[in-house]
N, CA, C and O of each residue as an XYZ file, in Angstrom:
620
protein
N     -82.322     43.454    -10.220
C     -81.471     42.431     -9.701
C     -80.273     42.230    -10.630
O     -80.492     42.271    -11.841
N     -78.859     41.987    -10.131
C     -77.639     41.859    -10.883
C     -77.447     40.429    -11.422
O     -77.591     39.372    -10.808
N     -77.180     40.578    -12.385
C     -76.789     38.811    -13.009
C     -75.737     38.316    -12.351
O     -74.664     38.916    -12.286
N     -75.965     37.159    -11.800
C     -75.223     36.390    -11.206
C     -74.049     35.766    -12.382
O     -74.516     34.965    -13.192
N     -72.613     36.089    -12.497
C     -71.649     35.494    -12.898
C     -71.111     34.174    -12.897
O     -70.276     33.775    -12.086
N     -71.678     33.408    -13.959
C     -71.204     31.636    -13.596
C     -69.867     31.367    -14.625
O     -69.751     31.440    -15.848
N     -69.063     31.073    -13.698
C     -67.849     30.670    -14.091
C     -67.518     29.014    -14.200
O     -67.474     28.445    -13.110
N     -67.304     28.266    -15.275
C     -67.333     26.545    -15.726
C     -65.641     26.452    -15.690
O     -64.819     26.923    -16.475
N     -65.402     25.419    -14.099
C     -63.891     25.347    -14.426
C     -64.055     23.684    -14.671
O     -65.154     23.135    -14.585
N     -63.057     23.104    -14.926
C     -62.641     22.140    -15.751
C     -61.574     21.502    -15.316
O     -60.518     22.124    -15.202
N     -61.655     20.123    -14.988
C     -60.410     19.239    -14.217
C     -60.301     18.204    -15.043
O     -61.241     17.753    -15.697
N     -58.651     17.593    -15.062
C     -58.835     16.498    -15.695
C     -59.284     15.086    -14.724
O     -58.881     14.868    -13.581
N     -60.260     14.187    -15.556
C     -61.287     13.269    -14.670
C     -60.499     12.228    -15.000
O     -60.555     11.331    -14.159
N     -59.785     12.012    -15.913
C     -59.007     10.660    -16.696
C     -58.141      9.980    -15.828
O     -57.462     10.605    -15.013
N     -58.095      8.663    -15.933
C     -57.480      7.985    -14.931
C     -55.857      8.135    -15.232
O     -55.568      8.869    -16.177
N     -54.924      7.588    -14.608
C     -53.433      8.046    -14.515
C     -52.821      7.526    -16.035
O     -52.224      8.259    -16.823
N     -53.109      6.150    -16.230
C     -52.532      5.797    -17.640
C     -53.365      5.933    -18.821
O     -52.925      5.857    -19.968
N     -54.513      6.125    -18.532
C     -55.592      6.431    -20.064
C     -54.647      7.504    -21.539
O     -53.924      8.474    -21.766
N     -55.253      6.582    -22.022
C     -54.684      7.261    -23.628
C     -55.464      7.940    -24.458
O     -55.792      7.573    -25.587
N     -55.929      9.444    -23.639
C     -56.988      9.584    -24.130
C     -57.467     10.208    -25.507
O     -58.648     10.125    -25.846
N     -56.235     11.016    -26.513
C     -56.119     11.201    -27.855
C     -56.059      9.944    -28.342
O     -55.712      9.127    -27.490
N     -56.233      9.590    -29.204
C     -56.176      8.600    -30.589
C     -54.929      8.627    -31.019
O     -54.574      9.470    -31.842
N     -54.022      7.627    -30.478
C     -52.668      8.073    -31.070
C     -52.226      6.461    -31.676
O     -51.165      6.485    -32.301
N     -52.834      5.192    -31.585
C     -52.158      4.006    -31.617
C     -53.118      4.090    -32.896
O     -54.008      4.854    -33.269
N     -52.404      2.741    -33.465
C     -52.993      2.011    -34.976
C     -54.067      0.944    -34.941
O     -54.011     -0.064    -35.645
N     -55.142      1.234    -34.009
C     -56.269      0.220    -33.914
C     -57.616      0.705    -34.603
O     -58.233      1.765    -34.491
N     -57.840     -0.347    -35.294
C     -59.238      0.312    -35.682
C     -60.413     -1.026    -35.697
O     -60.102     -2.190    -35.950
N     -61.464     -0.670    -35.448
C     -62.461     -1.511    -35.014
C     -63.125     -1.579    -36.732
O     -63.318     -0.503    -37.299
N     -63.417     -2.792    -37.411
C     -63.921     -2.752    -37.887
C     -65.380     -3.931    -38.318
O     -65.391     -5.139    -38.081
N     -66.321     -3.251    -38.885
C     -67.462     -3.846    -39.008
C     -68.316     -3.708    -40.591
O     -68.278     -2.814    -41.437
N     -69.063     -4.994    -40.542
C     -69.644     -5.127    -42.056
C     -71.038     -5.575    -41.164
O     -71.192     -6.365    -40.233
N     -72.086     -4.574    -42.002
C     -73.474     -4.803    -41.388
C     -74.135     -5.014    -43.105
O     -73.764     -4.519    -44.169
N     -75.313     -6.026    -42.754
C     -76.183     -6.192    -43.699
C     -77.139     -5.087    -43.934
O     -77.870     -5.107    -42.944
N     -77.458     -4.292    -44.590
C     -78.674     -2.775    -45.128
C     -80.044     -4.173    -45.168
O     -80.876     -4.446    -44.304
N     -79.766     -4.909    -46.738
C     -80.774     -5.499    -46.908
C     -80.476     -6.569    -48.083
O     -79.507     -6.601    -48.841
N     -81.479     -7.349    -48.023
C     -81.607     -8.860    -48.537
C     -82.837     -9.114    -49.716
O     -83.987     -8.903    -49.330
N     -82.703     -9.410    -50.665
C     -83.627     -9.881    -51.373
C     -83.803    -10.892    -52.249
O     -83.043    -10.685    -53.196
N     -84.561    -12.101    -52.446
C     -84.192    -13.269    -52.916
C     -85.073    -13.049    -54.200
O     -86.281    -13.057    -53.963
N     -84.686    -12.839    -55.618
C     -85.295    -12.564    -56.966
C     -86.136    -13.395    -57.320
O     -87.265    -13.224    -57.779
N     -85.283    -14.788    -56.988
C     -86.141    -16.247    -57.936
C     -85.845    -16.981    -56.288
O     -85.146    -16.702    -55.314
N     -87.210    -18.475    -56.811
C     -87.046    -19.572    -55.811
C     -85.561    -20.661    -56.379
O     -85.329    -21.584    -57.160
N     -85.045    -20.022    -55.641
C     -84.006    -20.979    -55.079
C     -84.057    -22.519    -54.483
O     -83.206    -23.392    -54.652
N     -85.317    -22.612    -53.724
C     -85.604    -24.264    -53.197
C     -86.180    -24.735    -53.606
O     -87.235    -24.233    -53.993
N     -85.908    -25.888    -53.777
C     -86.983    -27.057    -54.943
C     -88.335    -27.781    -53.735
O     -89.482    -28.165    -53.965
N     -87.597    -27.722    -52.562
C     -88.769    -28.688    -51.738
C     -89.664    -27.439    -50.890
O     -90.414    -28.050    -50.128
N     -89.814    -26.388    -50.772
C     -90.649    -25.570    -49.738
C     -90.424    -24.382    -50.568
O     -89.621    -24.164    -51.476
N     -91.359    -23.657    -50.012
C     -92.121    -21.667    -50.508
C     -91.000    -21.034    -50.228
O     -90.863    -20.041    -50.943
N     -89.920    -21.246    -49.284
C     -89.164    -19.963    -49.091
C     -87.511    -21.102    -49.259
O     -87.277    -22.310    -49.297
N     -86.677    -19.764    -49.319
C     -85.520    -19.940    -49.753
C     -84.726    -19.542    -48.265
O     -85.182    -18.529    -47.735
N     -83.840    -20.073    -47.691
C     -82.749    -20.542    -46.371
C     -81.967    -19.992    -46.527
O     -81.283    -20.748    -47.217
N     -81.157    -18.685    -46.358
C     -79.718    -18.200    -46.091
C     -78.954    -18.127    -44.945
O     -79.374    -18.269    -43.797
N     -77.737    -17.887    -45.314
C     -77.235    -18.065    -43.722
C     -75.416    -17.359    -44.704
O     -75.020    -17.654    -45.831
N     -74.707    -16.339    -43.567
C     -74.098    -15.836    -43.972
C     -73.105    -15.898    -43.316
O     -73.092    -15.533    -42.140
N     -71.855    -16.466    -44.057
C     -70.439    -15.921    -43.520
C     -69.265    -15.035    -43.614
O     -69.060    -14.535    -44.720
N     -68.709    -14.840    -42.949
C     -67.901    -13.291    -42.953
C     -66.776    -13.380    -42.551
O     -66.931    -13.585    -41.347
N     -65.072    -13.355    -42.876
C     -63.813    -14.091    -41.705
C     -63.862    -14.981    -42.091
O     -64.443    -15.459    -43.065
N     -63.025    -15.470    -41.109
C     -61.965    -16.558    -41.439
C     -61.231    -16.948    -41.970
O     -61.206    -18.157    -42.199
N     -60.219    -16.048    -42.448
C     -58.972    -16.543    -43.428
C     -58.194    -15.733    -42.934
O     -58.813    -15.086    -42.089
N     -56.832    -15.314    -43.026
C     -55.905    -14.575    -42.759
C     -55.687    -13.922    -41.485
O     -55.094    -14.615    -40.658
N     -56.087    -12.537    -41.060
C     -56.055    -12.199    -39.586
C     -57.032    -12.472    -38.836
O     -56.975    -12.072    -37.674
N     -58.154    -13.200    -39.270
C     -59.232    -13.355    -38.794
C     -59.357    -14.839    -38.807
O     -59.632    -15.302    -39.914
N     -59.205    -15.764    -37.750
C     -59.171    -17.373    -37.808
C     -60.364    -17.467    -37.683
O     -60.713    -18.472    -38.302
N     -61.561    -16.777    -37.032
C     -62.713    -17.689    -36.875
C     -63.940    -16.920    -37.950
O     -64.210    -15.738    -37.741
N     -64.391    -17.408    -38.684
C     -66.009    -17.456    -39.484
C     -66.726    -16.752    -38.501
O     -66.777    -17.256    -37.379
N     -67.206    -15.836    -38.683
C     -68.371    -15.301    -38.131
C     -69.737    -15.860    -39.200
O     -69.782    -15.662    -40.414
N     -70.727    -16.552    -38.421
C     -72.221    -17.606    -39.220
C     -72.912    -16.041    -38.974
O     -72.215    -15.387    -38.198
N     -73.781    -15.515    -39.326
C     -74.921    -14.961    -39.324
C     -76.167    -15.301    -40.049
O     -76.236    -15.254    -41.277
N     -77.011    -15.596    -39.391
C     -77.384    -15.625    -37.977
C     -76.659    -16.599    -37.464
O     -76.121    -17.288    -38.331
N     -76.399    -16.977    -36.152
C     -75.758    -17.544    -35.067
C     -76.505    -19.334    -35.782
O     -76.147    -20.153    -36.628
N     -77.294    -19.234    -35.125
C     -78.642    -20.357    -35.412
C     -79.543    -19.906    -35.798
O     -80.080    -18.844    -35.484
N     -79.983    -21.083    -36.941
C     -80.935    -21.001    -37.949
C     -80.529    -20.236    -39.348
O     -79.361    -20.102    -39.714
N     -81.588    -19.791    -40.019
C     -81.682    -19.258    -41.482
C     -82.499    -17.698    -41.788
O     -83.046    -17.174    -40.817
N     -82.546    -17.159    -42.816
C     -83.077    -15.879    -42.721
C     -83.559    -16.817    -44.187
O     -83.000    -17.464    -45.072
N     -85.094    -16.377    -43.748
C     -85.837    -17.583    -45.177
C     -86.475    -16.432    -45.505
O     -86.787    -15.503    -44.761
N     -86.693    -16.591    -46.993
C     -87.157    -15.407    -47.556
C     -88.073    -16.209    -48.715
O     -87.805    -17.333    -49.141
N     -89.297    -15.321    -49.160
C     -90.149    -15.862    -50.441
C     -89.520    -15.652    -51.245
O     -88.305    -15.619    -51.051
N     -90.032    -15.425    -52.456
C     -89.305    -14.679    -54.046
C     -89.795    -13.271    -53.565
O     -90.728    -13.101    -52.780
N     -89.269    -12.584    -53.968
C     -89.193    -11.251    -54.387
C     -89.584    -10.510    -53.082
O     -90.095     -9.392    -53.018
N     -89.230    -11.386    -51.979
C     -89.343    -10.786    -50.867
C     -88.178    -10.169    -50.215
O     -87.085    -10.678    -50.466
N     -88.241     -8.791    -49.134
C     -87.084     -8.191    -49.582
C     -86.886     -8.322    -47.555
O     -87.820     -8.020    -46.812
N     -85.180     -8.937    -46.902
C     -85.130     -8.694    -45.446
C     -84.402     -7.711    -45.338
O     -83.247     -7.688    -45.761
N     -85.128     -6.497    -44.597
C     -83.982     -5.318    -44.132
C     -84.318     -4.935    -42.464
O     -85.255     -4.297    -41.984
N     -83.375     -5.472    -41.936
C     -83.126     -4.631    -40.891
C     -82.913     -3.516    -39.792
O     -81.753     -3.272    -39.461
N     -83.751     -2.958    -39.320
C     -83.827     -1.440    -39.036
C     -82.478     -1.170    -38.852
O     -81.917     -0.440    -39.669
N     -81.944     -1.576    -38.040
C     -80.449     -0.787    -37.826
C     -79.104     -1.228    -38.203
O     -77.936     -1.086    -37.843
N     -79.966     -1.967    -39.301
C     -78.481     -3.079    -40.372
C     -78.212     -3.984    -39.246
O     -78.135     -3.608    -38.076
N     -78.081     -5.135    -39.631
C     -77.761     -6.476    -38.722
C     -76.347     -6.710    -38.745
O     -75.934     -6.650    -39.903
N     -75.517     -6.934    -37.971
C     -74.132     -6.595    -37.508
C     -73.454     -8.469    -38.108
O     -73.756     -9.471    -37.461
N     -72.864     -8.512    -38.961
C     -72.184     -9.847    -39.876
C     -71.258    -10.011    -38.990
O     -71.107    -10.998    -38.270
N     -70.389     -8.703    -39.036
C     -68.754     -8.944    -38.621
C     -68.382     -7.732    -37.929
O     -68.728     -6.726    -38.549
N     -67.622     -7.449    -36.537
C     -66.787     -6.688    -35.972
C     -65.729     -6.966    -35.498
O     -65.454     -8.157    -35.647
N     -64.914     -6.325    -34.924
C     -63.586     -6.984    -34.810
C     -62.328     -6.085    -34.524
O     -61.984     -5.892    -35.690
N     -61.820     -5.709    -34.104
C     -60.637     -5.133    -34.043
C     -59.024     -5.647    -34.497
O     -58.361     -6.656    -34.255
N     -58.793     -4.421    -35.259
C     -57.661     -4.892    -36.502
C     -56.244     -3.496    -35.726
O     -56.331     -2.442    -35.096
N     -55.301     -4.203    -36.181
C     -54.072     -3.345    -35.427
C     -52.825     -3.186    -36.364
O     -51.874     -3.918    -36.089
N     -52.669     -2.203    -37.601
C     -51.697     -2.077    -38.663
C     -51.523     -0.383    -38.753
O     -52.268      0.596    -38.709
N     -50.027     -0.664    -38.912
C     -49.560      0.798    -38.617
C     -49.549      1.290    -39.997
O     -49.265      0.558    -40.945
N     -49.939      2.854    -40.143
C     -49.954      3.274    -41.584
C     -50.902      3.006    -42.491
O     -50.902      3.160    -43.712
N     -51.722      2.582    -41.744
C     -53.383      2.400    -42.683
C     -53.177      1.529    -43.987
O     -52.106      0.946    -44.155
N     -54.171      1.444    -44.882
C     -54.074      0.366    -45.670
C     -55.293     -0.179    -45.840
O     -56.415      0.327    -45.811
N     -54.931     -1.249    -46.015
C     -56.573     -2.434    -46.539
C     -56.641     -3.700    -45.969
O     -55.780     -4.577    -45.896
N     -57.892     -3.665    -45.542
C     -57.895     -5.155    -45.139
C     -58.831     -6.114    -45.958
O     -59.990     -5.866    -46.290
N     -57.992     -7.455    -46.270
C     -58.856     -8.383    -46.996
C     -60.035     -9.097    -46.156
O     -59.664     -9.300    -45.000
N     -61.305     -9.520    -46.402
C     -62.056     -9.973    -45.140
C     -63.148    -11.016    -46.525
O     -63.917    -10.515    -47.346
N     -62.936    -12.004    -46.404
C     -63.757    -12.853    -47.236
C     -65.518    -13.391    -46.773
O     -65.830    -13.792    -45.652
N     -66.275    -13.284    -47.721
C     -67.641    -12.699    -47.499
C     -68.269    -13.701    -48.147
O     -68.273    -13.570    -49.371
N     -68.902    -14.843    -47.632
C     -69.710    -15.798    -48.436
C     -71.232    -16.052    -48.220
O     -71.594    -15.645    -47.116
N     -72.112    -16.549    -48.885
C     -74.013    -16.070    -48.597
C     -73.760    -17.777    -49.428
O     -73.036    -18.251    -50.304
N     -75.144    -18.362    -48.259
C     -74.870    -19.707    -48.293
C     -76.744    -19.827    -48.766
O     -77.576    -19.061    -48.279
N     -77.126    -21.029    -49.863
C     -78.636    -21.058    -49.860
C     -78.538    -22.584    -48.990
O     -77.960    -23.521    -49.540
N     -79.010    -22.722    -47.904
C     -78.933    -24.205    -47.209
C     -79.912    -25.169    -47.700
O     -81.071    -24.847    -47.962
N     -79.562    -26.067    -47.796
C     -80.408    -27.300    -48.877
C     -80.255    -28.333    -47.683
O     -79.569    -28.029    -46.707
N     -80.983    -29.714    -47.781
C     -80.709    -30.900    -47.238
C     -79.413    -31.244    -47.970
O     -79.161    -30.868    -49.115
N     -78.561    -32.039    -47.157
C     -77.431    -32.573    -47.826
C     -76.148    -31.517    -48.005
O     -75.057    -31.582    -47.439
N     -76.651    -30.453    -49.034
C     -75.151    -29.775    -49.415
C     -75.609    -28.117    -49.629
O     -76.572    -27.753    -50.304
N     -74.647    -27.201    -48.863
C     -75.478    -25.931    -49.173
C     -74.981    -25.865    -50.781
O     -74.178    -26.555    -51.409
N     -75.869    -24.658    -51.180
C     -74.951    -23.990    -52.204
C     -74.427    -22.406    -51.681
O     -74.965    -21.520    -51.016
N     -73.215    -22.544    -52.289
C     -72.907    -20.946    -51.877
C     -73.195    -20.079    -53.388
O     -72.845    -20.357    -54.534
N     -73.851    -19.116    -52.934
C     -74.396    -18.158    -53.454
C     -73.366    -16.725    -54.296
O     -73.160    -16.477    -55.484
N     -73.077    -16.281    -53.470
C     -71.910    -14.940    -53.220
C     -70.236    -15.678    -52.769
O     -70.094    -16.407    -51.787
N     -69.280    -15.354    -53.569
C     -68.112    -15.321    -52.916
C     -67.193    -14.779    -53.348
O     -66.529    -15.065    -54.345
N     -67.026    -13.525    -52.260
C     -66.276    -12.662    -52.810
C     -65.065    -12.445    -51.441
O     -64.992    -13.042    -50.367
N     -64.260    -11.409    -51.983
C     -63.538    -11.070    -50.757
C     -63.217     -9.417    -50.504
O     -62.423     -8.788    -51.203
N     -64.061     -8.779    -49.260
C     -64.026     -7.432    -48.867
C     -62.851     -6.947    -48.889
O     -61.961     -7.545    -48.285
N     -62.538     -5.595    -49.683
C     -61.481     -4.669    -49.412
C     -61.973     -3.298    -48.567
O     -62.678     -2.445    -49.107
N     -61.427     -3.172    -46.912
C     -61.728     -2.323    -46.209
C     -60.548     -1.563    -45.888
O     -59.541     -1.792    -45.217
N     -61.214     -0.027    -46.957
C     -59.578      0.649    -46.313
C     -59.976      1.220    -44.918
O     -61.042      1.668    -44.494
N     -58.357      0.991    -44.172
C     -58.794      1.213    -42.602
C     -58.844      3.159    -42.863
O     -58.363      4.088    -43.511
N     -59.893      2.761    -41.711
C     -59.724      4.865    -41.568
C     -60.904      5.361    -42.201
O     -61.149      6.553    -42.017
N     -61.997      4.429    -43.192
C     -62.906      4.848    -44.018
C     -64.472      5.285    -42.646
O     -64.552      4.930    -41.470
N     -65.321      6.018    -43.359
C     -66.098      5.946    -41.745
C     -67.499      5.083    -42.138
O     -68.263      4.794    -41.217
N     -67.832      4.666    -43.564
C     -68.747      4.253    -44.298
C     -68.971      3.900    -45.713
O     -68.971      4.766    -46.588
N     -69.168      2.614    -45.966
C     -68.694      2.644    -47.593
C     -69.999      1.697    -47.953
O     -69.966      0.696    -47.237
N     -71.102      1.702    -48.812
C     -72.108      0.613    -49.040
C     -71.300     -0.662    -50.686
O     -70.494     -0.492    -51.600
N     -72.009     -1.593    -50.278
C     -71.803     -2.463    -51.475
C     -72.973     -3.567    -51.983
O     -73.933     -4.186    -51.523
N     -72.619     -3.483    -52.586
C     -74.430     -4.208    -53.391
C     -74.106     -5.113    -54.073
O     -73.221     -4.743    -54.844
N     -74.510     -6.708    -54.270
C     -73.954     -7.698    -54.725
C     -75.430     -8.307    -55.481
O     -76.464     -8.478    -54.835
N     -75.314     -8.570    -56.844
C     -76.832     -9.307    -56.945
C     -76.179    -10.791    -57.967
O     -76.301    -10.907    -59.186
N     -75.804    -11.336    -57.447
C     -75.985    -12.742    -58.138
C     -76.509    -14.025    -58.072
O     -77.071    -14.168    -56.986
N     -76.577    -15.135    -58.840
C     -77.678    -16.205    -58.729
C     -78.829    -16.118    -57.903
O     -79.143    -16.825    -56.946
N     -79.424    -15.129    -58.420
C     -80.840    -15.004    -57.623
C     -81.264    -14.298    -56.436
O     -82.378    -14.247    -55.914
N     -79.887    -13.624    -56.021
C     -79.883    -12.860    -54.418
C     -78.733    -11.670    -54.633
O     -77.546    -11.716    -54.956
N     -79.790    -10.415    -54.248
C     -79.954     -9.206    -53.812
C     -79.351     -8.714    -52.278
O     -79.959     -8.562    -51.218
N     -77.819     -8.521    -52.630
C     -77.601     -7.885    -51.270
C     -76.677     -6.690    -50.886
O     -75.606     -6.535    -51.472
N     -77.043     -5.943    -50.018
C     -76.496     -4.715    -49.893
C     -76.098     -4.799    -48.223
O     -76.717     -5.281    -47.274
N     -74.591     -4.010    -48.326
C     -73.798     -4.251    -47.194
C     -73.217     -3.258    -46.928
O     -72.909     -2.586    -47.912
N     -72.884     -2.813    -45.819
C     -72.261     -1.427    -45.407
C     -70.945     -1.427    -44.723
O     -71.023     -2.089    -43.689
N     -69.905     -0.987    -44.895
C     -68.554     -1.686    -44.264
C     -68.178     -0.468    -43.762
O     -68.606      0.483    -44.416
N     -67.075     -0.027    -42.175
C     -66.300      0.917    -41.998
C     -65.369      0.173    -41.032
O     -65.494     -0.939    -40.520
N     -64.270      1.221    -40.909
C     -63.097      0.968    -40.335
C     -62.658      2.056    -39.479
O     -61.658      2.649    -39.883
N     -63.132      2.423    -38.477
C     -63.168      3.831    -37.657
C     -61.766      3.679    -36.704
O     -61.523      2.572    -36.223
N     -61.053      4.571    -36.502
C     -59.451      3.782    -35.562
C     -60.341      4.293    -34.115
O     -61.313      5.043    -34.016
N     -59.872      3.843    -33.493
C     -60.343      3.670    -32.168
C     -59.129      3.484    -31.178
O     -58.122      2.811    -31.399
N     -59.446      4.277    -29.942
C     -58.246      4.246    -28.822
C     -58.430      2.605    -28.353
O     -57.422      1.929    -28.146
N     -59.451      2.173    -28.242
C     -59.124      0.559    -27.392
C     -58.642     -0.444    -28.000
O     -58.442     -1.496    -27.394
């Protein structure tokens, strides 16, 4: 029996105005939590220690992203929270021509009755265009590791 000849032709499927190379200055970017670990007790009244994390809000970014939404990520001592697929802080889409850096301010809150304390406060440098960068922060008592990228994106 003769082999049958299969020939794969190819149409364009794209709608009339789609942009479908990567040609504009947008890039989506995101900071995910790896993992969490609280060294020492932090709370004077209960076994576990209350975090709650913010990300944004200053400059091109007006609104605070809280993580978690509602509630706390309570942890024992030397207990460690990691997330299977890193827990998503901050995304967002950013729009600057010629790449560069973006500032993105990053604060880890221990919640108390009355007054939190903030823990971590620092402020993220994300160069746009990067595809993965980790960062590891361990002060007053808390262990944390964070993963940041800035991928450009057609939308």
């Amino acid at each position: 029996m003769a082999k049958k000849r299969v020939v794969k032709t190819y149409r364009d499927t794209s709608a009339s105005g789609d942009r479908s190379p990567i040609t504009g200055h947008r890039y989506f970017l995101r900071v995910d939590l790896v993992s969490m670990k609280a060294e020492e007790k932090l709370d004077i009244t209960g076994k576990t220690t209350e975090f709650y994390i913010k990300c944004g809000g200053k400059g091109a970014f007006k609104m605070a992203n809280r993580c978690p939404n509602l509630g706390t990520i309570n942890l024992e001592r030397n207990e460690v929270f990691k997330p299977t697929d890193g827990l998503t802080i901050f995304s967002g889409f950013y729009e600057k021509k010629g790449g560069g850096t973006v500032e993105l301010p990053f604060e880890i809150y221990d919640q108390d009755l009355g007054k939190d304390d903030k823990l971590v406060d620092t402020v993220l440098s994300i160069t746009l265009g990067q595809s993965r960068e980790y960062l590891a922060f361990n002060e007053k008592g808390v262990k944390v590791k964070i993963a940041l990228s800035a991928n450009r994106t057609r939308y």
